[in-house]
C-alpha positions as CSV (number, residue, x, y, z in Angstrom):
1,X,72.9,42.9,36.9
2,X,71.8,43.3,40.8
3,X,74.4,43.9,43.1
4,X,74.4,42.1,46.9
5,X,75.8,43.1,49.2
6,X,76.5,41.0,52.6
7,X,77.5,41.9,56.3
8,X,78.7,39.6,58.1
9,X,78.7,40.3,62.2
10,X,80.6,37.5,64.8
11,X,77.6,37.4,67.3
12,X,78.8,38.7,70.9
13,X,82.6,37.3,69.6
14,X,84.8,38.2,72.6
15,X,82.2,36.6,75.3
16,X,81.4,33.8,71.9
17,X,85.2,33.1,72.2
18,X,85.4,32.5,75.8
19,X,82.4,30.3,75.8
20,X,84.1,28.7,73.0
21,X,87.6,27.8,75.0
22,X,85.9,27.3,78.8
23,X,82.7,25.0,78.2
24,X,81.6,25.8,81.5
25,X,80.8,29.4,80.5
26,X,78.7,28.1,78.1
27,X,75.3,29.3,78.7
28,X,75.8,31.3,81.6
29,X,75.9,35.2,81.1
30,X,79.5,36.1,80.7
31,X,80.8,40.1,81.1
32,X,84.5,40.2,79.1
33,X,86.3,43.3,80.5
34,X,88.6,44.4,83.8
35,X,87.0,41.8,86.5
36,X,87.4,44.3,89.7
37,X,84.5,45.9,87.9
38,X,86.2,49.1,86.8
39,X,85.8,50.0,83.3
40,X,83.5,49.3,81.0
41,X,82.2,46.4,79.3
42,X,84.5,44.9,76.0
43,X,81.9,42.2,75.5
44,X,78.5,40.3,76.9
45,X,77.4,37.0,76.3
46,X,73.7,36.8,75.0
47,X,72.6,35.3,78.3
48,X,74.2,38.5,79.9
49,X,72.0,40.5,77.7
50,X,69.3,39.2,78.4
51,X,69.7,41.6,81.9
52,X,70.2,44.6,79.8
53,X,74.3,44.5,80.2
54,X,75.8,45.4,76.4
55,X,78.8,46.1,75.5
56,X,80.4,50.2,76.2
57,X,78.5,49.9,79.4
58,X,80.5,50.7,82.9
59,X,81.7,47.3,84.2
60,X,80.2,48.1,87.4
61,X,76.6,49.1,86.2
62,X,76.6,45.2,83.7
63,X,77.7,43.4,86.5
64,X,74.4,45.4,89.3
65,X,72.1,44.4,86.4
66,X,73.1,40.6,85.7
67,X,73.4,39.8,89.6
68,X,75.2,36.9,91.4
69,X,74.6,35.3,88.4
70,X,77.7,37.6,85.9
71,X,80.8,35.9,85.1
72,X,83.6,38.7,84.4
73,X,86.7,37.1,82.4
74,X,89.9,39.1,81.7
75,X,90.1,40.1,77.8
76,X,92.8,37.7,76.2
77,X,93.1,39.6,73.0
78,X,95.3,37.1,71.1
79,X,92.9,34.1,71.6
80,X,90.1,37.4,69.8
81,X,92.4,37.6,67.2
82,X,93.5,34.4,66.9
83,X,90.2,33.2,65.9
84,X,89.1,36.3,63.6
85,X,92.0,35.2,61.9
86,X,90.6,31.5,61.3
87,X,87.2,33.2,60.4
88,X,88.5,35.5,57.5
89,X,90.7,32.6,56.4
90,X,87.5,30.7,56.7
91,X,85.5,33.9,54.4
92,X,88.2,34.1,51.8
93,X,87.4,30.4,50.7
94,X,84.1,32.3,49.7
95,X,85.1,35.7,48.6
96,X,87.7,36.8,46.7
97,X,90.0,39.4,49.1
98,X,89.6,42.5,46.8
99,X,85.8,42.2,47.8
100,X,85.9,41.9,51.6
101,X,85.8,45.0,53.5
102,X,87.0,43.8,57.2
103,X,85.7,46.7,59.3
104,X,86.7,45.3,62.8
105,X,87.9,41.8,64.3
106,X,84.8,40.7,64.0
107,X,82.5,42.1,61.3
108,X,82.8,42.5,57.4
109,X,80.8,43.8,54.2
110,X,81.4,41.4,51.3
111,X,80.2,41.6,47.6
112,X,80.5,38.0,46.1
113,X,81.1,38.1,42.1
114,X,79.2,35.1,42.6
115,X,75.7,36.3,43.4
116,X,76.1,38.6,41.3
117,X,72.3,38.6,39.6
118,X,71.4,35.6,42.4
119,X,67.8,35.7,44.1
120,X,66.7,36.1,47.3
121,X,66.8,32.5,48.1
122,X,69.9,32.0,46.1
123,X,71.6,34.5,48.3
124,X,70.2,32.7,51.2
125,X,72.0,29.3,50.5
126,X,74.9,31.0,49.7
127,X,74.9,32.5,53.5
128,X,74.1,29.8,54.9
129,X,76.6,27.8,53.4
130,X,79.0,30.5,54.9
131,X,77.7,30.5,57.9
132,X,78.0,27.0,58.2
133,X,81.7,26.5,57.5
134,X,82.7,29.0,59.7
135,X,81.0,27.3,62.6
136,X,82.2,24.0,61.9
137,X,85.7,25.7,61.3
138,X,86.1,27.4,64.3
139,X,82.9,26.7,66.7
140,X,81.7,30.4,66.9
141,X,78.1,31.7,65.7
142,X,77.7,34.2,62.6
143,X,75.0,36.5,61.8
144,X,74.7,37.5,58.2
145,X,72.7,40.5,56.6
146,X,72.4,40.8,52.8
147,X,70.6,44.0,50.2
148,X,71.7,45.7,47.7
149,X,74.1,48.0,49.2
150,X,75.9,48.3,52.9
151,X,73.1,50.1,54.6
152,X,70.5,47.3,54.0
153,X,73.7,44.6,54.3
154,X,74.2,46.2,58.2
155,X,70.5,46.6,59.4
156,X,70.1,42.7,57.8
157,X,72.8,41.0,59.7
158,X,71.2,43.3,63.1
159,X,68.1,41.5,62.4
160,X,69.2,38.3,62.0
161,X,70.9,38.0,65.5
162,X,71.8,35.8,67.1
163,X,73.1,33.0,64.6
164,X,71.0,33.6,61.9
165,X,70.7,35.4,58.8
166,X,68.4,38.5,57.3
167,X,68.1,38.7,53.1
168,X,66.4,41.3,52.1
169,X,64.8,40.8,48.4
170,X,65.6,44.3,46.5
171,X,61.5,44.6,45.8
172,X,60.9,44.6,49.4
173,X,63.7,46.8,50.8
174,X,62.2,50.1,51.4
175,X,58.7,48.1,52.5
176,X,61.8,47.0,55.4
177,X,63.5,49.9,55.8
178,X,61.2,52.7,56.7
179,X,59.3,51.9,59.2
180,X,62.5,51.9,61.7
181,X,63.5,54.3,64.0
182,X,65.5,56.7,62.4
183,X,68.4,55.8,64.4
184,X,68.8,52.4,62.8
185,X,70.0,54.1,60.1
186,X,73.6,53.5,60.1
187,X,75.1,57.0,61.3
188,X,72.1,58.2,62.9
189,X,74.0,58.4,66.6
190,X,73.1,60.5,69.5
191,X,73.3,63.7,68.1
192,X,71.8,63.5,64.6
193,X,69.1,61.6,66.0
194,X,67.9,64.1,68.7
195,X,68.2,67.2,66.3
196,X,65.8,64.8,63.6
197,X,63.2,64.4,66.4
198,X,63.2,67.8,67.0
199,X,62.1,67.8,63.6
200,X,59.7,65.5,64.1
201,X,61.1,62.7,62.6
202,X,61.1,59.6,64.2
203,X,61.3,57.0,61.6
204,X,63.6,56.4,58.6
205,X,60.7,56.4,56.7
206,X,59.6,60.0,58.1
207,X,63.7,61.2,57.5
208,X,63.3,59.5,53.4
209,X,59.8,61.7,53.2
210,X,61.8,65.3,53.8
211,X,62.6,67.3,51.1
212,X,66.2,68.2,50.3
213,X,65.9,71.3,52.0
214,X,64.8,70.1,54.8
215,X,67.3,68.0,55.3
216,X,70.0,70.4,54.7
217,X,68.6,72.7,57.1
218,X,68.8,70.3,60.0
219,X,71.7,68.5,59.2
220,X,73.7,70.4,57.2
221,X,74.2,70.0,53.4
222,X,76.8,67.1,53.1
223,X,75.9,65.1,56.1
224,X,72.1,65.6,56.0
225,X,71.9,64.5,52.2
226,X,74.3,61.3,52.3
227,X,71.5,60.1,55.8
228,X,68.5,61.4,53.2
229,X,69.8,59.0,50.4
230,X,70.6,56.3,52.3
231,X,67.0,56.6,54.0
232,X,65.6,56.8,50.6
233,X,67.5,53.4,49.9
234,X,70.0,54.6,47.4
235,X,73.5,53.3,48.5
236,X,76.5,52.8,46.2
237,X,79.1,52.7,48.3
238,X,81.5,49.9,47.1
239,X,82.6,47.2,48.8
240,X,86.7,46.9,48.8
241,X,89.9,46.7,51.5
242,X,90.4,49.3,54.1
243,X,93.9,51.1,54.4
244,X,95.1,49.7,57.8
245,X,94.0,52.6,60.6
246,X,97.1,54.0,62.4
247,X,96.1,55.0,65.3
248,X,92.5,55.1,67.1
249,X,91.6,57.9,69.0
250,X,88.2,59.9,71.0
251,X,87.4,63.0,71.7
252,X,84.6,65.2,73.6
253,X,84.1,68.4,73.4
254,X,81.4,70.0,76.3
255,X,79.0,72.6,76.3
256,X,80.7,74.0,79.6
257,X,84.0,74.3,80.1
258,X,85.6,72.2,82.7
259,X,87.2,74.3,85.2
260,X,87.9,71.6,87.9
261,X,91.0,68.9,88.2
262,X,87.8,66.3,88.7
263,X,86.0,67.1,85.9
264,X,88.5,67.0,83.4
265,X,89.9,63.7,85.2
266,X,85.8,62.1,84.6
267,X,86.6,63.3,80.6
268,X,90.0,61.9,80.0
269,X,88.8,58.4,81.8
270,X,85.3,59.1,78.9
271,X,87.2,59.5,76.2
272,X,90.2,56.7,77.6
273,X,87.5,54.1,77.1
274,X,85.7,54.9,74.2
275,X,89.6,55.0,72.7
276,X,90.1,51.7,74.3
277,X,86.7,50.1,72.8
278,X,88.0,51.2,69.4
279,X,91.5,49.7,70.1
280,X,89.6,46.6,71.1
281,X,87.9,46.0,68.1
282,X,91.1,46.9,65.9
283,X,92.2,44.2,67.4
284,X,96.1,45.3,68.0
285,X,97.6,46.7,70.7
286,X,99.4,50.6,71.2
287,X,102.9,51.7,72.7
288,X,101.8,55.4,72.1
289,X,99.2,57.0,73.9
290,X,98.4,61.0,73.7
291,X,96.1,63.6,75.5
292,X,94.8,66.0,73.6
293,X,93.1,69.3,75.2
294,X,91.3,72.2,73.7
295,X,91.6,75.2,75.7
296,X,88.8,78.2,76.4
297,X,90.6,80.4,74.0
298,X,91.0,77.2,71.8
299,X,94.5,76.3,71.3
300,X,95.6,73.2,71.8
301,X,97.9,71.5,73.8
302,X,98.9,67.4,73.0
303,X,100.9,65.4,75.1
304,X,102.5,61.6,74.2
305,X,104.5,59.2,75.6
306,X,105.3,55.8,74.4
307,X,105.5,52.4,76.2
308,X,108.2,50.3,76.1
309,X,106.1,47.3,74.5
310,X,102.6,47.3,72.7
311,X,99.5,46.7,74.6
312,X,95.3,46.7,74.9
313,X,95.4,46.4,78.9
314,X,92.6,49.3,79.4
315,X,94.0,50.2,83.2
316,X,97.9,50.3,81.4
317,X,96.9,52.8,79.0
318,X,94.6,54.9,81.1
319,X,97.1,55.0,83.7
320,X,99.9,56.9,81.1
321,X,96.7,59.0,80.0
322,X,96.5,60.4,83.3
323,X,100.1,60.8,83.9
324,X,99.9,63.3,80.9
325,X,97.1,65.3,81.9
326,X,97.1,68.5,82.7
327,X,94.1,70.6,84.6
328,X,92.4,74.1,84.4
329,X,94.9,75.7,87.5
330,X,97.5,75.1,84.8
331,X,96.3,75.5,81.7
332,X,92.7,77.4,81.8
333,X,89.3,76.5,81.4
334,X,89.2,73.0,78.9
335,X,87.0,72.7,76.9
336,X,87.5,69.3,74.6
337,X,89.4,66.4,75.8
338,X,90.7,63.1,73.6
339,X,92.5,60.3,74.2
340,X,94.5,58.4,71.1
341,X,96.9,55.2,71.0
342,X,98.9,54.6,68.3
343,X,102.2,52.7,67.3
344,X,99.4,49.6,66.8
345,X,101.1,46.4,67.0
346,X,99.9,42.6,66.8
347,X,102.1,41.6,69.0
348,X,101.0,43.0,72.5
349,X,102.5,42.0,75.6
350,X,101.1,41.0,79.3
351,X,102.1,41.6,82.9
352,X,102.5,38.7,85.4
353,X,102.6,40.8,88.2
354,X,99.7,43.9,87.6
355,X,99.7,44.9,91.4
356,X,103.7,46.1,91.2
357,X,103.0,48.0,87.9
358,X,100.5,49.2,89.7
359,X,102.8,51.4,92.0
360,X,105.1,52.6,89.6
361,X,102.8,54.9,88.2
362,X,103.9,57.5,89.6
363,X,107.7,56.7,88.3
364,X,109.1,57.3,84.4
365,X,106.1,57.2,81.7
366,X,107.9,54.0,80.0
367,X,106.6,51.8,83.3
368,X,103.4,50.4,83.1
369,X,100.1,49.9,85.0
370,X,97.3,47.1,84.7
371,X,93.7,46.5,86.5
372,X,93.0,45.0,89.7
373,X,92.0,41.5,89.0
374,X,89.2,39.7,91.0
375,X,90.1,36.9,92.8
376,X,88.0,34.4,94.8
377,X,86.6,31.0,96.6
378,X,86.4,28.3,94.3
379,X,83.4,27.0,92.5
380,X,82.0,23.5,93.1
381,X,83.3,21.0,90.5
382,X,80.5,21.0,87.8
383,X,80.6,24.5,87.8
384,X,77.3,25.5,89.6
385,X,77.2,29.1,90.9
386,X,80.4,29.9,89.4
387,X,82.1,32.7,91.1
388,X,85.0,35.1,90.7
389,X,85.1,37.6,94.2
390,X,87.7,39.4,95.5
391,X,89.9,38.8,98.1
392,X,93.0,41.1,99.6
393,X,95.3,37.9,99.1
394,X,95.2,38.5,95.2
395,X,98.9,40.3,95.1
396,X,100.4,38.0,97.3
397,X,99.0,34.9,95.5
398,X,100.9,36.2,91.7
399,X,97.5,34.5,89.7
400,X,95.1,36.4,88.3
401,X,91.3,35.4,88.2
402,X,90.8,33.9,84.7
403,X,94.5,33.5,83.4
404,X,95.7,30.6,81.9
405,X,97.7,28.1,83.4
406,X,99.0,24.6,83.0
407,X,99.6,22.2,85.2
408,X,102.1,18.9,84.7
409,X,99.4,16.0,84.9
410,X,96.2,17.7,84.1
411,X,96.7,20.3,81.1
412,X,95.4,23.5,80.5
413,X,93.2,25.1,82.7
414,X,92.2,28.7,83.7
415,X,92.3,30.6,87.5
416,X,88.6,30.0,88.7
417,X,89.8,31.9,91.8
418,X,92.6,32.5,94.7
419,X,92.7,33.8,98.0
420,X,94.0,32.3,101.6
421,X,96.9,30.8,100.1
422,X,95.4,28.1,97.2
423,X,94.1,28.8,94.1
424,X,91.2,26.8,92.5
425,X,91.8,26.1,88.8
426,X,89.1,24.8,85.9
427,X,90.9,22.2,83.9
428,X,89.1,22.2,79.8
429,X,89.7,23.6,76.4
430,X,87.4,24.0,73.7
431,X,87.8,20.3,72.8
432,X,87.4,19.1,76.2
433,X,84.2,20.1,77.4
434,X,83.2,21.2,80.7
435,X,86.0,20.1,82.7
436,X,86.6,19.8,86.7
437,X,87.8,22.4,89.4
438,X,90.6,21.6,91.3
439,X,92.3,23.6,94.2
440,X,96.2,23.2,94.6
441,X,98.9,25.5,96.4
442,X,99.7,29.0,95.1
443,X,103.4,28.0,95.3
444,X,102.6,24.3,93.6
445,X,105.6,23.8,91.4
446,X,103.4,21.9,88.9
447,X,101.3,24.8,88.3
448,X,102.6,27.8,85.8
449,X,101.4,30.5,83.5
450,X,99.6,28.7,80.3
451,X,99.3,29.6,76.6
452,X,96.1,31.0,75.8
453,X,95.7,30.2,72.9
454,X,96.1,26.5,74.0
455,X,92.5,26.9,75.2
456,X,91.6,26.9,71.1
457,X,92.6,23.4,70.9
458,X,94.0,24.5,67.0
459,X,97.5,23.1,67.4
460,X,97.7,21.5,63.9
461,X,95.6,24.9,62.5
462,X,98.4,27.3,63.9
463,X,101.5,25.3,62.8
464,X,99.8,25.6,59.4
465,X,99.5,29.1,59.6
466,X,103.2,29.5,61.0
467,X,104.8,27.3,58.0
468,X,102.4,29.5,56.0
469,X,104.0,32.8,56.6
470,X,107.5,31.4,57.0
C-alpha cells in the first residue's frame, strides 16, 4: 500500500498572526522583529515580500527595501504560540499524535493512516479539508505539500504557497523533482550547494544523474549518498514525534582567524541571531545562554550564565552573550564562535521598562537588557500611511510601540505610537475589525498594559484549554 506523506507549513505565521489580531495590518507589508531596526527579521508578511524582505534578513536592510510603506511590530511570542497550539489541536482531529512530526511552531510532516493507499485527488480533499478547518478554527492560512515521503511532502507545501496546496501523484514525482535547482533539495544549504556547482551540477536532476562515486567524492560518503537518494526520490524516513530539543544553539567557524575585539564582536552578534531565529521557531523561551570559542590552537573555552526568568527578547540574550565574551588580547587568535540558550521554558517573561535594563548591563549577569522600541506620531484613524518612527521621548513615555494595552471604556488596543507626551493607541482585536486610533495622555489613568493574547478574541477557547489541563 502507497504511503503519503504531508507537510504542513503556517504561511508567513508570525506576521499571519499579527494581521490576524490588528485588522489594520491586514494587507499592508508587516516586518515582525526588534522595531528600532536592529536585528534581523523574525517574520514578513507576503506583502512585505513582495519587496524582497524574508525572514533571517538584518532588520535594517527589510525595512530600506520595503520603504515608507514597512510596518515593524514587536514579536509577542505567546500570542505565536498560543495559536500553534489551536492549530495542532486543530491537526490532531485529523491525525493521530504518534504520526505528526511537529518540526517548529509552525510547520509539521504528517502520515495519515487514512490515506493510506488514497489517490492523488483523494489526498487533495483530504488537505483541503484540513486546510479548511484550521482557517475557520483559528483565522490563519495553511499551505500543505503531499508525496510519498518528507522530501517531496517539503518541496510540495513550498510550491503551494501562499494558502494553497501542492500533491504530487507518486507517477509524476521525479518528472517534478529534477528539474530544480539542486538547492531545493532539502539539505542542500550554502555549502553543499556551491561545492555541487563546482561539480557542475546545478539541478537535482543533474545531482540524481552522478554515480555513487561521484557523489562520495564531493560530498563525502555519508552525507553525499543520503542528498544522492533523496535526489533519486527514494525517501523512507518515517514520520513520528520528535524528543523535545533542550537547548538551540549556532556556531561559525572562519577561514581566518579573528584577531580583533571587532571582529569576533560581528561573530558572536552572527551566530546570537541565527541562535535566536532557532529559539524563535522552538517557540519557548531560554534563562541560559553560553559563548562558546574555538581557539587557534583549538581548545575550547565556554562560558554560561543564566537569567533569573526565561525569555526570547533577542537584545536580552545578546546582551548576556556579549557580557561573556572574551577577545583575541585575552585568549589568542579565535577561530569558531557559537552562541546557545538553553533552560527552554514556555513560560517567558517581559520587561515594562527596556530602556532601564538597558543600563544595567554592565552590572551582575542575572540583570537583563531588551531592544530599543520605535516610537512615533500617530496614524490617521482608518489607518492610512501607518507609521511607527522614533522619537527621544520613548523612555520617558513607559509604552512601547506595538504593546498591548487596555483602556477602561474602549478595550483592547495596541501602541500605534508615543512621543511629546501622548501616545496614540489602535483600539481592535481579531474579532473587531479594523478599529479606530485614538490619542490620550501617557499618564491617562484609564490606560494600562493589556493581555496579548486578548487580541485573539479566544476567551471561551482558552478557558477550555485551562480546565483541560487542570
Amino acid at each position: 500500500m502507497q504511503r503519503w506523506v504531508l507537510h504542513i507549513d503556517m504561511d508567513a505565521f508570525f506576521a499571519s498572526c499579527e494581521q490576524l489580531t490588528r485588522p489594520t495590518l491586514r494587507g499592508r507589508p508587516v516586518l515582525v522583529g526588534g522595531v528600532s531596526g536592529r536585528g534581523v527579521v523574525a517574520g514578513a508578511s507576503y506583502e512585505a515580500r513582495r519587496y524582497g524582505a524574508h525572514s533571517a534578513m538584518p532588520m535594517h536592510r527589510a525595512t530600506a527595501l520595503v520603504g515608507a510603506k514597512a510596518v515593524l511590530v514587536a514579536p509577542r511570542r505567546i500570542v505565536y504560540s498560543t495559536a500553534s497550539r489551536r492549530v495542532f489541536a486543530t491537526v490532531a482531529r485529523f491525525v493521530p499524535a504518534d504520526k505528526i512530526e511537529q518540526l517548529s511552531i509552525d510547520e509539521a510532516f504528517l502520515e495519515p493512516p487514512a490515506l493510506v493507499g488514497a489517490t492523488a485527488e483523494e489526498v487533495t480533499e483530504w488537505a483541503e479539508q484540513l486546510r479548511a478547518a484550521i482557517r475557520e478554527e483559528t483565522g490563519l492560512p495553511a499551505s500543505v505539500g503531499a508525496g510519498s515521503g518528507k522530501q517531496f511532502a517539503k518541496i510540495g507545501s513550498g510550491e503551494a504557497k501562499p494558502d494553497g496546496h501542492r500533491v504530487i501523484p507518486h507517477a509524476e514525482e521525479l518528472d517534478f523533482l529534477h528539474p530544480l535547482a539542486v538547492d531545493k533539495l532539502w539539505g542542500v544549504g550554502p555549502v553543499t550547494g556551491a561545492k555541487l556547482r563546482t561539480a557542475g551540477v546545478e539541478t537535482i536532476g543533474d545531482l540524481a544523474a552522478m554515480s555513487r562515486r561521484e557523489v562520495e567524492l564531493t560530498l563525502g560518503a555519508t552525507v553525499g549518498v543520503q542528498l544522492w537518494e533523496l535526489a533519486r526520490g527514494h525517501d523512507d524516513r518515517p514520520v513520528e514525534p520528535r524528543a523535545e530539543a533542550k537547548s538551540v544553539s549556532a556556531e561559525h567557524t572562519y577561514p581566518r582567524d579573528l584577531v580583533t575585539r571587532a571582529q569576533v564582536d560581528a561573530a558572536v552578534e552572527r551566530a546570537a541571531e541565527d541562535a535566536h531565529r532557532r529559539l524563535l521557531n522552538d517557540g519557548r523561551g531560554a534563562r541560559t545562554v553560553t559563548v562558546k570559542l574555538r581557539m587557534a590552537d583549538f581548545h575550547i573555552e565556554s562560558r554560561s550564565a543564566t537569567l533569573g526568568h526565561a525569555t526570547d527578547d533577542e537584545a536580552t540574550l545578546g546582551a548576556v552573550a556579549r557580557r561573556l565574551t572574551r577577545y583575541p588580547d585575552e585568549v589568542g587568535p579565535v577561530r569558531l564562535v557559537g552562541v546557545g540558550y538553553s533552560g527552554l521554558e514556555d513560560a517567558r517573561q517581559d520587561v515594562l521598562f527596556p530602556e532601564l535594563d538597558e543600563l544595567l548591563v554592565a552590572t551582575p549577569v542575572s540583570t537583563s537588557a531588551t531592544d530599543d522600541y520605535e516610537v512615533g506620531a500617530a496614524a490617521p484613524a482608518d489607518g492610512a500611511g501607518l507609521e511607527i518612527t522614533v522619537e527621544s521621548e520613548a523612555a520617558e513615555s513607559g509604552w512601547r510601540a506595538t504593546e498591548d494595552v487596555v483602556h477602561s471604556e474602549f478595550g483592547h488596543g495596541w501602541v500605534q505610537g508615543t512621543g511629546s507626551g501622548v501616545v496614540t493607541v489602535r483600539f481592535e482585536t481579531r474579532a473587531s475589525g479594523p478599529g479606530r486610533a485614538r490619542t490620550f495622555a501617557v499618564d491617562d489613568p484609564d490606560l494600562a498594559p493589556g493581555d496579548p493574547l486578548d487580541s485573539l478574541d479566544w476567551g471561551d477557547w482558552l478557558a477550555a484549554q485551562e480546565e483541560q489541563e487542570e
